[in-house]
Structure formats: C-alpha cells, structure tokens
N, CA, C and O atoms as a DFTB+ gen file, in Angstrom:
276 C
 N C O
     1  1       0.848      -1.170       0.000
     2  2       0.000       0.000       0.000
     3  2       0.898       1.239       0.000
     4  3       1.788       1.499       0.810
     5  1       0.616       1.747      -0.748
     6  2       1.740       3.474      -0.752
     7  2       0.743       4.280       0.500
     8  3      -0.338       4.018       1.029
     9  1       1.763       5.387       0.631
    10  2       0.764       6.545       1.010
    11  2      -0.092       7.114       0.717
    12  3      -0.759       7.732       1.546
    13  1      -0.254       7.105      -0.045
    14  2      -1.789       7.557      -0.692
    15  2      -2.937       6.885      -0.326
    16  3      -3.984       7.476      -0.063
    17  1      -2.814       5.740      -0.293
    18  2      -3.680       4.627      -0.378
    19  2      -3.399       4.216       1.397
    20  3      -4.145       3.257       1.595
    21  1      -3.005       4.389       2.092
    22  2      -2.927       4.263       3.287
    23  2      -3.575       5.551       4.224
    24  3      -3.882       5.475       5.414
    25  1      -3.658       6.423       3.582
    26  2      -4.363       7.662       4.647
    27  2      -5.687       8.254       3.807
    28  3      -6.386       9.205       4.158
    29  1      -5.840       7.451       2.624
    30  2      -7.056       7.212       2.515
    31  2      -8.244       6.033       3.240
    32  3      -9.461       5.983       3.418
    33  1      -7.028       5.168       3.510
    34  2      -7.861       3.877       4.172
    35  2      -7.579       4.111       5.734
    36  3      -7.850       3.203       6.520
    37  1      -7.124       5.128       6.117
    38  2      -6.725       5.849       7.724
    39  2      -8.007       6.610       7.627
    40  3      -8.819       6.278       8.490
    41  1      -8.558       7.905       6.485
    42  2      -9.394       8.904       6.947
    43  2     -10.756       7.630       6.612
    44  3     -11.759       8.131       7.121
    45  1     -11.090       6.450       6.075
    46  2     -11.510       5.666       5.382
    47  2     -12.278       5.248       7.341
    48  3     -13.327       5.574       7.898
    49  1     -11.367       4.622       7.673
    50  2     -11.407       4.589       9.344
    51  2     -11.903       4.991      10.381
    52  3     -12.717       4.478      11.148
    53  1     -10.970       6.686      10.387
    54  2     -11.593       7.741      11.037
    55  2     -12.932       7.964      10.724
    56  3     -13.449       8.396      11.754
    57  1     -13.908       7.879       9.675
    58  2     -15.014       8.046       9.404
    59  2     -16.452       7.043       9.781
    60  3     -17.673       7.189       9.841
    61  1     -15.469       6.002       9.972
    62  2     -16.276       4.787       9.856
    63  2     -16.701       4.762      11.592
    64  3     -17.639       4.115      12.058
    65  1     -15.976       5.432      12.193
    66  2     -15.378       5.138      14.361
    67  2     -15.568       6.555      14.352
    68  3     -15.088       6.882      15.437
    69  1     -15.961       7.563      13.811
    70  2     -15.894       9.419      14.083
    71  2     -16.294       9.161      15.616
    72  3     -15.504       9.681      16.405
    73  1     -17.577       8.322      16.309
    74  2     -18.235       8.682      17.459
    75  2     -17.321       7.964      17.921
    76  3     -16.844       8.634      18.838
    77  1     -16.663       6.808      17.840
    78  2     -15.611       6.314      18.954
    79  2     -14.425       6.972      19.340
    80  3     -13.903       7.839      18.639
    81  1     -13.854       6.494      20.728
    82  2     -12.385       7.359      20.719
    83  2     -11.480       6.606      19.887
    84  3     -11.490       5.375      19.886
    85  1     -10.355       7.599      18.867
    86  2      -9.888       7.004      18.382
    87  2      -8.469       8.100      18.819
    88  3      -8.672       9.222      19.282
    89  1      -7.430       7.694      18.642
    90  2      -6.256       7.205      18.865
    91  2      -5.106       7.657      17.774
    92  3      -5.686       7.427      16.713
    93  1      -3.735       8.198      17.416
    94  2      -3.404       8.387      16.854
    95  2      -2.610       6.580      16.309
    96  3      -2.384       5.967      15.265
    97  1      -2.478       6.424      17.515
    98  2      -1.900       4.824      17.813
    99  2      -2.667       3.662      17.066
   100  3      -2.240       2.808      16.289
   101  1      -4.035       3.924      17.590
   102  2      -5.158       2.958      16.229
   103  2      -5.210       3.104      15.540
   104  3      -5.030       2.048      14.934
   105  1      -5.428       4.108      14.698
   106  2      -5.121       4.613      13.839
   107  2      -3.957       4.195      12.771
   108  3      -4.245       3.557      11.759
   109  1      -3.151       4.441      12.952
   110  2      -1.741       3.816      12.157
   111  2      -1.787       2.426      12.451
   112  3      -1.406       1.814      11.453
   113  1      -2.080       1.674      13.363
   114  2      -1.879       0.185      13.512
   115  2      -2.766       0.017      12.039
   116  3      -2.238      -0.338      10.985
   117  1      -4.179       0.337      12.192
   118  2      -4.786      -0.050      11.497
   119  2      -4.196      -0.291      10.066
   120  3      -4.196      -1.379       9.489
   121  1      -3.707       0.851       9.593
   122  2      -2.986       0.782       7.825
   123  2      -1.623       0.926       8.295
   124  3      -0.900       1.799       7.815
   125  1      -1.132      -0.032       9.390
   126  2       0.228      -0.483       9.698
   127  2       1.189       0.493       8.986
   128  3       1.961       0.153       8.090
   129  1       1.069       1.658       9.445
   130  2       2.066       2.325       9.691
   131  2       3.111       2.880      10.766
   132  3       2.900       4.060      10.490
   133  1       3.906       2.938      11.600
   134  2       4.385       3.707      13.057
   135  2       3.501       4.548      12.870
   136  3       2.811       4.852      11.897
   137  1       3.645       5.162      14.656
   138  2       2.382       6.466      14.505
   139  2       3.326       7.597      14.469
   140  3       2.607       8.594      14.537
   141  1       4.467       7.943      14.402
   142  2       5.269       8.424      13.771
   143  2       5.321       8.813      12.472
   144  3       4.932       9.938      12.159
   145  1       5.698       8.133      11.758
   146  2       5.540       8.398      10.459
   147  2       3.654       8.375       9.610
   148  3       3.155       8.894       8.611
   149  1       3.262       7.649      10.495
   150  2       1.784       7.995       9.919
   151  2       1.198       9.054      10.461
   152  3      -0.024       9.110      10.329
   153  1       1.829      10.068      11.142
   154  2       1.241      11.342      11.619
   155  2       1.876      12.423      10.556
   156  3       1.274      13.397      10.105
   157  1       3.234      12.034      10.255
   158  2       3.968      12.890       9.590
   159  2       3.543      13.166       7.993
   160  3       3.702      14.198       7.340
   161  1       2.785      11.537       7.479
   162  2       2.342      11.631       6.624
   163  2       1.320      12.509       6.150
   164  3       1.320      13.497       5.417
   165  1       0.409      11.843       6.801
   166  2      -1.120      12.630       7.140
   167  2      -0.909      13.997       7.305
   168  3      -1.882      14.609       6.864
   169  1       0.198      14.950       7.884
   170  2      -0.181      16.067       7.828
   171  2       0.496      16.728       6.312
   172  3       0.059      17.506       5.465
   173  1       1.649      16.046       6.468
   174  2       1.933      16.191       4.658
   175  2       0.731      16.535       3.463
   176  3       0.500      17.564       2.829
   177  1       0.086      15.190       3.465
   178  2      -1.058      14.817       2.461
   179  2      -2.099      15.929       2.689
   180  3      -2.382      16.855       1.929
   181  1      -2.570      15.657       3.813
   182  2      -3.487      16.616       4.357
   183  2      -4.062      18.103       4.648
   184  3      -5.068      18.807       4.564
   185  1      -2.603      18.074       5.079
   186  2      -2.595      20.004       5.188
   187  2      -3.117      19.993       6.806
   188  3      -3.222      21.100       7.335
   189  1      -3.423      18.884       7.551
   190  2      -3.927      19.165       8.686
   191  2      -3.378      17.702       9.684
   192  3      -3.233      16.548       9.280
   193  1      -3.171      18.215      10.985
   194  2      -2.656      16.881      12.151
   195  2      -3.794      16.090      12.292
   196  3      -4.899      16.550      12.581
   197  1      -3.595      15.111      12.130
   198  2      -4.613      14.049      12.473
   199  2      -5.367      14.437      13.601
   200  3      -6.580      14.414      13.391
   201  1      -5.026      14.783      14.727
   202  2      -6.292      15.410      15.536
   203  2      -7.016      16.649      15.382
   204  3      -8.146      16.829      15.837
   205  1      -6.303      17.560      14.687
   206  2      -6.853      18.763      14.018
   207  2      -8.176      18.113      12.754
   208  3      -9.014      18.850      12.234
   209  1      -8.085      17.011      12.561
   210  2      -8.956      16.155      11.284
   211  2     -10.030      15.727      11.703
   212  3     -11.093      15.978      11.136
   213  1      -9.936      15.015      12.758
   214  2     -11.007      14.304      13.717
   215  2     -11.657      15.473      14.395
   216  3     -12.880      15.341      14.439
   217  1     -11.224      16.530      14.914
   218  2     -11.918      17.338      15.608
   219  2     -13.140      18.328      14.513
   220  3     -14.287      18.762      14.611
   221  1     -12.043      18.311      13.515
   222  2     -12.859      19.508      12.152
   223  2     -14.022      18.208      12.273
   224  3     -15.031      18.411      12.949
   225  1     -13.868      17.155      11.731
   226  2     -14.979      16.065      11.512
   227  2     -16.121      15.637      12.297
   228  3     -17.215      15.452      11.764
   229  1     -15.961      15.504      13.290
   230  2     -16.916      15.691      14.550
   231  2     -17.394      17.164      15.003
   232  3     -18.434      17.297      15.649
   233  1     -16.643      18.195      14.662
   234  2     -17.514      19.566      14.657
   235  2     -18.668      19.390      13.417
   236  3     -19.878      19.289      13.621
   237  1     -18.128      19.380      12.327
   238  2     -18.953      19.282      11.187
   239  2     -20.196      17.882      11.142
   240  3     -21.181      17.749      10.416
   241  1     -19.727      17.114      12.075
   242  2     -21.350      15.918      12.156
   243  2     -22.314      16.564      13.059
   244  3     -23.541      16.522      12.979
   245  1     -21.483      17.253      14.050
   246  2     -22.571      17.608      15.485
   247  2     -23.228      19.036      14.202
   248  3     -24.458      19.064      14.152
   249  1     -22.595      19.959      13.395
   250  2     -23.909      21.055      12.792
   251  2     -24.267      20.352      12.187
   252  3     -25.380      20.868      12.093
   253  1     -24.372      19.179      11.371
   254  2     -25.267      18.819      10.614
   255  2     -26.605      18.209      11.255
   256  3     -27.771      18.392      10.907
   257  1     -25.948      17.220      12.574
   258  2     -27.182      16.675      13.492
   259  2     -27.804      17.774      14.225
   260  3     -28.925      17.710      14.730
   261  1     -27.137      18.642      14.254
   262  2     -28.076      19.810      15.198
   263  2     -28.701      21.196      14.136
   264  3     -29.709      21.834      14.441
   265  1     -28.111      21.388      13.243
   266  2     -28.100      22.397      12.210
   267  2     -27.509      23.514      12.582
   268  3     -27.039      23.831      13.675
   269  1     -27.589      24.261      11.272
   270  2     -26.229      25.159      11.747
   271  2     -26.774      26.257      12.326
   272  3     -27.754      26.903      11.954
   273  1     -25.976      26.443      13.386
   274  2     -26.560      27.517      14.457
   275  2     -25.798      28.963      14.338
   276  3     -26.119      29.892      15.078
C-alpha cells in the first residue's frame, strides 16, 4: 500500500469510528504504519494533524445533526 492509499484507508477509518475514541496509535496500527511516520504523513497529504482532522470532523457531524446555528 503506498501513502496515498494508506491515509485514505486511515481517513476511510476515522469516518467509519468518528463517534468512537480514536487514537493516533489505532489509527496507524490499522494501515500499519508507526504512529510516527503515519502522523507525519497525514499532515503532509493533508494540510492538517490528524487530531486537528477528527476534531474539524466531529464539529462538522454535530452542525449537521443539530443544524447550523
């Protein structure tokens, strides 16, 4: 799996668990990367830290379930 294809199947993840706690650590196990280098990636690719991602993502479910206020 390249990178590409690994922090797609990481945000692939994060989406699937948004309401669970998730982990920078689960996270990378999952598309077996260190969480090291799969943090470093992700913000590369991304433009944003993996917890900066999860937080935008769970802000943006709670206005949609509540509407935008």
């Amino acid at each position: 799996m390249n990178w590409i294809e690994s922090i797609s199947e990481a945000i692939s993840y994060i989406e699937e668990n948004i309401t669970e706690e998730l982990t920078v650590e689960d996270i990378a196990k999952h598309v077996h990367i260190s969480p090291f280098y799969f943090q470093k990636g992700f913000s590369m690719l991304c433009g944003l830290t993996v917890s900066d991602y999860i937080h935008y993502r769970r802000r943006h479910c709670r206005q949609r379930a509540f509407g935008d206020r």
